[in-house]
PQR file of N, CA, C, O and H, with PARSE charges and radii, in Angstrom:
ATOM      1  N   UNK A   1      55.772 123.833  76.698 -0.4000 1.5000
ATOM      2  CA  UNK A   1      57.100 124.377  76.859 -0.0000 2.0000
ATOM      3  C   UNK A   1      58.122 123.331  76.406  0.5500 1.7000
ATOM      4  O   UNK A   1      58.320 122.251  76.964 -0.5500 1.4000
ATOM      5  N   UNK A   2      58.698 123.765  75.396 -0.4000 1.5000
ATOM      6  CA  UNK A   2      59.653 122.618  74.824 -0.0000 2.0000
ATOM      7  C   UNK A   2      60.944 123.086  75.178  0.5500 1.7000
ATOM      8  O   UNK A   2      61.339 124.217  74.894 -0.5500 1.4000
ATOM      9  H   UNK A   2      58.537 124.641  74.943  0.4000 1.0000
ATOM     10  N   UNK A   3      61.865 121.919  76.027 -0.4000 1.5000
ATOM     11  CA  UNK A   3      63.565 122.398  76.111 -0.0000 2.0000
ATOM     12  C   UNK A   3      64.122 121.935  75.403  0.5500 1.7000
ATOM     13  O   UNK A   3      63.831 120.851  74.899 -0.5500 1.4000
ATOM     14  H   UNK A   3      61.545 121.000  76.259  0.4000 1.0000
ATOM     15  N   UNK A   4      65.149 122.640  75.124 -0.4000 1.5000
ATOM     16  CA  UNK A   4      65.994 122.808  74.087 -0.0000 2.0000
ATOM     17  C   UNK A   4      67.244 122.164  74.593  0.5500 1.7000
ATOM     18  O   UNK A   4      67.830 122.673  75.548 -0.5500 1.4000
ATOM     19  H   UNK A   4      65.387 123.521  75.534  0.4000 1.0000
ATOM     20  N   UNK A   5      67.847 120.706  73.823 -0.4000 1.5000
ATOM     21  CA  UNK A   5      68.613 119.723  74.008 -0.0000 2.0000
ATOM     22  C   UNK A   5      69.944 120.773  73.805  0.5500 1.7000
ATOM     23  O   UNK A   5      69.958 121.775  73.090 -0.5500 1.4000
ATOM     24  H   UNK A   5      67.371 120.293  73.047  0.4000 1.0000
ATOM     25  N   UNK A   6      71.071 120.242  74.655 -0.4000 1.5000
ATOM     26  CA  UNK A   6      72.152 121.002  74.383 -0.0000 2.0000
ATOM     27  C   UNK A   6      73.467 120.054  74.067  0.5500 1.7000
ATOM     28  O   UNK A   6      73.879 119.463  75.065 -0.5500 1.4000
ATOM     29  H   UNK A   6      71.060 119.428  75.236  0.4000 1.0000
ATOM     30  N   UNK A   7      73.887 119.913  73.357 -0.4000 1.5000
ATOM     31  CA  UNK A   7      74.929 119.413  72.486 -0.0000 2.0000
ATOM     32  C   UNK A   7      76.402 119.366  72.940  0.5500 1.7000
ATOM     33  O   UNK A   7      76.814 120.520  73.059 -0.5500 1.4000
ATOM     34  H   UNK A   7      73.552 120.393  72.547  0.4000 1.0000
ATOM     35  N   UNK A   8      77.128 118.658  73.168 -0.4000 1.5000
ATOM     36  CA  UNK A   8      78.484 119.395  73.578 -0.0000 2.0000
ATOM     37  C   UNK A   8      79.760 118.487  72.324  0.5500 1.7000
ATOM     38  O   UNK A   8      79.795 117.337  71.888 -0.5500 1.4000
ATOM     39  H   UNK A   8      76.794 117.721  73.070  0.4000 1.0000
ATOM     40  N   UNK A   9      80.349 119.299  72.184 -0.4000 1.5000
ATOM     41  CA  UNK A   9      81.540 118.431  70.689 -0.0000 2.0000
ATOM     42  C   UNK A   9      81.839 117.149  70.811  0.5500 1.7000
ATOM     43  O   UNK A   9      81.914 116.569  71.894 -0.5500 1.4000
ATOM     44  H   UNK A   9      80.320 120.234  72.538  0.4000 1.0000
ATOM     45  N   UNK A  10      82.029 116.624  69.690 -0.4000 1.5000
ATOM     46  CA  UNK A  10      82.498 115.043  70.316 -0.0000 2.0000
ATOM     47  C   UNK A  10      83.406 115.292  70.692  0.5500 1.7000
ATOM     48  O   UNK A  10      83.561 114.706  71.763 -0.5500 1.4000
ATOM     49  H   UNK A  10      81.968 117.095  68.809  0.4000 1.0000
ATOM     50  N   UNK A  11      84.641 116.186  70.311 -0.4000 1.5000
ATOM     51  CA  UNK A  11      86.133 115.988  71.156 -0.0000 2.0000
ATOM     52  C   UNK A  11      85.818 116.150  72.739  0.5500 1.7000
ATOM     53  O   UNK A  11      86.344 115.422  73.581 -0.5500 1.4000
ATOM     54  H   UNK A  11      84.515 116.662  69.441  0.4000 1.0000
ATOM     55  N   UNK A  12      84.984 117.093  73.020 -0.4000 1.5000
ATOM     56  CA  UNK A  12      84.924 117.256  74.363 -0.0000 2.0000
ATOM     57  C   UNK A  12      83.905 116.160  74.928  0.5500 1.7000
ATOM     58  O   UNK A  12      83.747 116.336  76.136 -0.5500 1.4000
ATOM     59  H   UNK A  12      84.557 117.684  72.336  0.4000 1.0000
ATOM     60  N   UNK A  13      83.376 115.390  74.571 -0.4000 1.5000
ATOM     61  CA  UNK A  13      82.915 114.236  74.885 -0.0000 2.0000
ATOM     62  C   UNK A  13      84.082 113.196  74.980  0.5500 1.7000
ATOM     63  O   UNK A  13      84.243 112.589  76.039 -0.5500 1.4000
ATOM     64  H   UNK A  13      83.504 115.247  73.590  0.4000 1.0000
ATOM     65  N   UNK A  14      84.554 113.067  74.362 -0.4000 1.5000
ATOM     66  CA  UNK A  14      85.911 112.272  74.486 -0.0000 2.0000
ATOM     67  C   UNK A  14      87.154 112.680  75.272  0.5500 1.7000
ATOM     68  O   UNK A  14      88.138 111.972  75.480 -0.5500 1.4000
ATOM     69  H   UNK A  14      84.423 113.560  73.502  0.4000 1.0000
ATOM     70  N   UNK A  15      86.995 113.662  75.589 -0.4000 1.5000
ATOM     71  CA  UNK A  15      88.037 114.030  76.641 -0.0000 2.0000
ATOM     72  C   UNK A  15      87.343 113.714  78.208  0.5500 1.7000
ATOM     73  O   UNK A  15      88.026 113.355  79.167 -0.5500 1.4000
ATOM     74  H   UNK A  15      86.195 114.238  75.420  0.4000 1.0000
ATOM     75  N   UNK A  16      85.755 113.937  78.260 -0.4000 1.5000
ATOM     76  CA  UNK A  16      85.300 113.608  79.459 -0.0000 2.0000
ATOM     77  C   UNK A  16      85.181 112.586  80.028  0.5500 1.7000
ATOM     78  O   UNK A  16      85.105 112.471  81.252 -0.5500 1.4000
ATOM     79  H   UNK A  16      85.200 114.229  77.481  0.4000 1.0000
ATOM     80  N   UNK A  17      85.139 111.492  79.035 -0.4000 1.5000
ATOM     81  CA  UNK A  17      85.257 109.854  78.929 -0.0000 2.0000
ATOM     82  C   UNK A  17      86.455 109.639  79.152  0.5500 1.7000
ATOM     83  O   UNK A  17      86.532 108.785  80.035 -0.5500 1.4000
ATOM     84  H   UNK A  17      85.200 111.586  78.041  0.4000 1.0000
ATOM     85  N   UNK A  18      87.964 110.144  78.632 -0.4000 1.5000
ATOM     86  CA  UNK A  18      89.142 109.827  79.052 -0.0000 2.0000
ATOM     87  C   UNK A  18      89.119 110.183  80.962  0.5500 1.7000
ATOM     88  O   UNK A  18      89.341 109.357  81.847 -0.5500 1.4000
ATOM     89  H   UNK A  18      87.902 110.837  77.915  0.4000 1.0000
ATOM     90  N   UNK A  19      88.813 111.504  81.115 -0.4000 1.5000
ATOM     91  CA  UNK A  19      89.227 111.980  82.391 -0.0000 2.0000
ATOM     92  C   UNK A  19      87.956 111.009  83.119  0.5500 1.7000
ATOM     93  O   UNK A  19      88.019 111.008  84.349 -0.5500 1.4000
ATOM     94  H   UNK A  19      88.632 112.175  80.396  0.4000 1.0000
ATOM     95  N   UNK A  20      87.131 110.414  82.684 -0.4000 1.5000
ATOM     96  CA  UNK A  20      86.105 109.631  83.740 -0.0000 2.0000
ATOM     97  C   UNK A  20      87.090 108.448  83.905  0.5500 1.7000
ATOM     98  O   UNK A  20      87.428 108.195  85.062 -0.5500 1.4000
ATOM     99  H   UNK A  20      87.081 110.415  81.685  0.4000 1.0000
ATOM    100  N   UNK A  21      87.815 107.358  82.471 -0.4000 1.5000
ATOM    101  CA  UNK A  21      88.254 106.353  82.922 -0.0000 2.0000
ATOM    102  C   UNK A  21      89.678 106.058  83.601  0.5500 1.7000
ATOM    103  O   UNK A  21      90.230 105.060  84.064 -0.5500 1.4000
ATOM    104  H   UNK A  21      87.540 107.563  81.532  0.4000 1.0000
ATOM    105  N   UNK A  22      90.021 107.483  83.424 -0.4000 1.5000
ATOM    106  CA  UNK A  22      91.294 107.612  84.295 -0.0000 2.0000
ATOM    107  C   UNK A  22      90.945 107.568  85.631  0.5500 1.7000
ATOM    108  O   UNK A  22      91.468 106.683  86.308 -0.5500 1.4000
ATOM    109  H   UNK A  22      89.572 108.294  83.048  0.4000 1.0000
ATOM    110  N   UNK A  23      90.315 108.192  86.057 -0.4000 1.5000
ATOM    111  CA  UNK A  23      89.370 108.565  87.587 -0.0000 2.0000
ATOM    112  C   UNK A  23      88.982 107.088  88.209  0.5500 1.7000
ATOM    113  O   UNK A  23      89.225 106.731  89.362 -0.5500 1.4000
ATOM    114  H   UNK A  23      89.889 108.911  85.507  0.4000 1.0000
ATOM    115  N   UNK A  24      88.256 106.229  87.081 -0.4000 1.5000
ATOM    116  CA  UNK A  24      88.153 105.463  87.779 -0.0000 2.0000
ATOM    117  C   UNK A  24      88.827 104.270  87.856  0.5500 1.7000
ATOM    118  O   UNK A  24      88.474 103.389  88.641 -0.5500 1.4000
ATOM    119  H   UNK A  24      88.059 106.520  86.145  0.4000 1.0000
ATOM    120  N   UNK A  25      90.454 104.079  86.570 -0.4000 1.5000
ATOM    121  CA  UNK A  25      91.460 103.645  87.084 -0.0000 2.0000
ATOM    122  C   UNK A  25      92.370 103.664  88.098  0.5500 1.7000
ATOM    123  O   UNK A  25      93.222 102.870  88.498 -0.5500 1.4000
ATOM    124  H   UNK A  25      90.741 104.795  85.933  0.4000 1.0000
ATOM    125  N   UNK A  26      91.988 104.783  88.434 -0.4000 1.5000
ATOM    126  CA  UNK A  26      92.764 105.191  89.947 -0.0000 2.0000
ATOM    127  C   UNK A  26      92.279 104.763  91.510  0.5500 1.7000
ATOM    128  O   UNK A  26      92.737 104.362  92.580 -0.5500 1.4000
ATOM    129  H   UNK A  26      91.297 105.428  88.110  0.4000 1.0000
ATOM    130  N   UNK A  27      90.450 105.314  90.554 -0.4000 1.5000
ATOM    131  CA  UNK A  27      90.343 104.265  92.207 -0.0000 2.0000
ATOM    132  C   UNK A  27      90.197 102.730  92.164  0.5500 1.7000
ATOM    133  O   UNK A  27      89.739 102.136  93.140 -0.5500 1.4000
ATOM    134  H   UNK A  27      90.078 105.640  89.684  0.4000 1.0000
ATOM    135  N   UNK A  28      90.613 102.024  90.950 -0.4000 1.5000
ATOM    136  CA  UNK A  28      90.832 100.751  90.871 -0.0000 2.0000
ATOM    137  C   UNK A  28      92.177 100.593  91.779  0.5500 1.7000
ATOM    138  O   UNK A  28      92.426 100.029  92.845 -0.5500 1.4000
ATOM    139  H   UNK A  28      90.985 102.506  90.157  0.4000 1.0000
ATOM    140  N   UNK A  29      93.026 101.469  90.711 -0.4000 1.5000
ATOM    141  CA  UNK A  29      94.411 100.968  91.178 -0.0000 2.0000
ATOM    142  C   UNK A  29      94.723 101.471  92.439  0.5500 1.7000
ATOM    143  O   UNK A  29      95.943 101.328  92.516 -0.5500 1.4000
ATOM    144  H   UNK A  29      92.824 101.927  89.845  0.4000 1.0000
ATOM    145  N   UNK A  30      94.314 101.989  93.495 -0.4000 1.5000
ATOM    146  CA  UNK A  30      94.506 102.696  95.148 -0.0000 2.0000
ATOM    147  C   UNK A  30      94.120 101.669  95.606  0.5500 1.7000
ATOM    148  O   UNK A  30      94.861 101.154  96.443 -0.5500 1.4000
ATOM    149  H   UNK A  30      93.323 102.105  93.432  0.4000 1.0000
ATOM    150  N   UNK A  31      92.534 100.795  95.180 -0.4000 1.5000
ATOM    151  CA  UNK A  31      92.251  99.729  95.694 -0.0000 2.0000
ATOM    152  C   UNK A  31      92.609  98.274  95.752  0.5500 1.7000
ATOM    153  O   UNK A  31      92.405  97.450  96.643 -0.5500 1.4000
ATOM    154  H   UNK A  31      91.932 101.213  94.500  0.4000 1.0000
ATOM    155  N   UNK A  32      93.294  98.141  94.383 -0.4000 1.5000
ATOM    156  CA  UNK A  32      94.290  97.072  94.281 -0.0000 2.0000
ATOM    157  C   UNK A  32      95.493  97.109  95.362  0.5500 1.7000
ATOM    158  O   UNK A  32      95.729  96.073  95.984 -0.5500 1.4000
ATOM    159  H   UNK A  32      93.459  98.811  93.660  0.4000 1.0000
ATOM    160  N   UNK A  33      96.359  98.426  95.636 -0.4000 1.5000
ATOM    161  CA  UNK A  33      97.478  98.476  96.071 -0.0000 2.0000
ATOM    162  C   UNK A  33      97.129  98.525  97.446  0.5500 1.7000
ATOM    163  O   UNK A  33      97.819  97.856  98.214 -0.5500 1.4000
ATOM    164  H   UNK A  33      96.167  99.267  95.132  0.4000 1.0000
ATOM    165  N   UNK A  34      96.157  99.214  97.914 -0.4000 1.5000
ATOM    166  CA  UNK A  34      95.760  98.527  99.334 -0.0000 2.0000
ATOM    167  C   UNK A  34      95.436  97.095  99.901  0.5500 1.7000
ATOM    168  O   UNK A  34      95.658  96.587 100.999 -0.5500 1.4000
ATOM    169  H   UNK A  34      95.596  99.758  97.290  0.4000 1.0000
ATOM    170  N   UNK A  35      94.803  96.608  98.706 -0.4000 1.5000
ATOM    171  CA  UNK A  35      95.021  94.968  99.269 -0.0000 2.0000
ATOM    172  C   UNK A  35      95.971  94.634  98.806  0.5500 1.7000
ATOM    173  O   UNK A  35      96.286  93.748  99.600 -0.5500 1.4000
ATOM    174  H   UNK A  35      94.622  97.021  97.814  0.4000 1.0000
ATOM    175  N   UNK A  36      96.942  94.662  97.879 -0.4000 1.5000
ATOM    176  CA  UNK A  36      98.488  93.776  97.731 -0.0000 2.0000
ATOM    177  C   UNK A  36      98.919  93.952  99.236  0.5500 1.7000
ATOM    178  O   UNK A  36      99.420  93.053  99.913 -0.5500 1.4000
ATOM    179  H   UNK A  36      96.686  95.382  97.234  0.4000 1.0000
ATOM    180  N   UNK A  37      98.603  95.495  99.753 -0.4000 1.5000
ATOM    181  CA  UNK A  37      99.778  95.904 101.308 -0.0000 2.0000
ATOM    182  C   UNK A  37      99.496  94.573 102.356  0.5500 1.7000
ATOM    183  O   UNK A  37     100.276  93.743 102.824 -0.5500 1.4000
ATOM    184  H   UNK A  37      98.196  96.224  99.203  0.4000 1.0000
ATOM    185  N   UNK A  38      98.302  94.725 102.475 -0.4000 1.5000
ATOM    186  CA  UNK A  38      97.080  94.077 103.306 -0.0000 2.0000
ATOM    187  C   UNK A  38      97.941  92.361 102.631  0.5500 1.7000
ATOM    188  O   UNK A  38      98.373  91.627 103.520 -0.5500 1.4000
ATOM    189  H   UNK A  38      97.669  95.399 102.094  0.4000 1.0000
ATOM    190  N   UNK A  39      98.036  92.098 101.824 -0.4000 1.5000
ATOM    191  CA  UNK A  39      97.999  90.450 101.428 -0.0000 2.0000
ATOM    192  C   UNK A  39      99.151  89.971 101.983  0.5500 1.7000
ATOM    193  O   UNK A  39      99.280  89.126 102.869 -0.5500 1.4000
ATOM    194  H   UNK A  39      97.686  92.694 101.102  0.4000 1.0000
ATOM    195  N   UNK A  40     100.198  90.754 101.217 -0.4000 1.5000
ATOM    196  CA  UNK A  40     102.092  91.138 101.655 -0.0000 2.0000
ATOM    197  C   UNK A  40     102.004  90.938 102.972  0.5500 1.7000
ATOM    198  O   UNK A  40     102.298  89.833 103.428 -0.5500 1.4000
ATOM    199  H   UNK A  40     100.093  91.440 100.497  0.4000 1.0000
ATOM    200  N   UNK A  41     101.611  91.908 103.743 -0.4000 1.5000
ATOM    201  CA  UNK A  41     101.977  91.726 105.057 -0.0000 2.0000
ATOM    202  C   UNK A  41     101.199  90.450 106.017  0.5500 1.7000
ATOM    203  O   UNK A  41     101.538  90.110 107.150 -0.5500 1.4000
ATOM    204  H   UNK A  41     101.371  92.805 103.372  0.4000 1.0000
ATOM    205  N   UNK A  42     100.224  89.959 105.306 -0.4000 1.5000
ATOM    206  CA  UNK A  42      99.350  88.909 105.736 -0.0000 2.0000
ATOM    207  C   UNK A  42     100.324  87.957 105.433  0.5500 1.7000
ATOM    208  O   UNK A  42     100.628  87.204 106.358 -0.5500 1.4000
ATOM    209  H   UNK A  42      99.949  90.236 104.385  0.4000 1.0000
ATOM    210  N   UNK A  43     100.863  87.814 104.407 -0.4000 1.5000
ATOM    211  CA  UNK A  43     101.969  86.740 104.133 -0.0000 2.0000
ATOM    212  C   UNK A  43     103.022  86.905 104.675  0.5500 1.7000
ATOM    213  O   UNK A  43     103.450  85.825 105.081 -0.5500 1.4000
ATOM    214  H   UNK A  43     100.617  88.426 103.655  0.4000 1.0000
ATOM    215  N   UNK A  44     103.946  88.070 104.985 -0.4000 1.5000
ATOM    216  CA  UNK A  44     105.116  88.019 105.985 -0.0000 2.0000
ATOM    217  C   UNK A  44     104.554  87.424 107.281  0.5500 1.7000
ATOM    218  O   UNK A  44     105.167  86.524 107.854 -0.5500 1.4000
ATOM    219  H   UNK A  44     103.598  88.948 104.656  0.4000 1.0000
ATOM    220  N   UNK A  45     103.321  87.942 107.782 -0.4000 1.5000
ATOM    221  CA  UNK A  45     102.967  87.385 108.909 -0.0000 2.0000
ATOM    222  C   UNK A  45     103.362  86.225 108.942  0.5500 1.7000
ATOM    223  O   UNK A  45     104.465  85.995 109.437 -0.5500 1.4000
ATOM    224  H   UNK A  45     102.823  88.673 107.316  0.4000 1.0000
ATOM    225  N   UNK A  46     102.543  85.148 108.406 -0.4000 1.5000
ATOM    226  CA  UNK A  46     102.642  83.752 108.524 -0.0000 2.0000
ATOM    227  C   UNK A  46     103.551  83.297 108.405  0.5500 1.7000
ATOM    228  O   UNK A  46     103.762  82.227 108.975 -0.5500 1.4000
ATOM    229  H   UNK A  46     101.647  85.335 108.003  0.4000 1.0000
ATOM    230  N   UNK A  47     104.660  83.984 107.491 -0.4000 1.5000
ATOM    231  CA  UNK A  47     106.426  83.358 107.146 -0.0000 2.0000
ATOM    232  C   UNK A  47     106.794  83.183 108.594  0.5500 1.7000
ATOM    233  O   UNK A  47     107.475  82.195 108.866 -0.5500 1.4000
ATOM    234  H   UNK A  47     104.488  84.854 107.028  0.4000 1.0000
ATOM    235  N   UNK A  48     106.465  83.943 109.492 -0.4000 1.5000
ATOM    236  CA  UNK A  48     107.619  84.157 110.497 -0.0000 2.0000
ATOM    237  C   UNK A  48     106.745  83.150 111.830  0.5500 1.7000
ATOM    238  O   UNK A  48     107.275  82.990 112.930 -0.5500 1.4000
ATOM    239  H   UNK A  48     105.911  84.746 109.270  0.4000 1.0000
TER
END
């Protein structure tokens, strides 16, 4: 029983790769901006 490979366009390969590295710029950047909050306020702490 041989399956039959299925193909999808390069544009739409390239659009799935955009919407993957956006996706996972975001959860870069949510995770960056949660520790700046976290650092910021670790540093007001100590100012005072």
């Amino acid at each position: 029983m041989a399956t039959r490979k299925h193909y999808i366009p390069s544009e739409q390969y390239r659009q799935m790769l955009v919407r993957d590295g956006d996706r996972r710029f975001k959860e870069w950047h949510d995770s960056f901006l949660n520790y700046q909050l976290v650092f910021l306020a670790d540093m007001k702490r100590k100012a005072t």
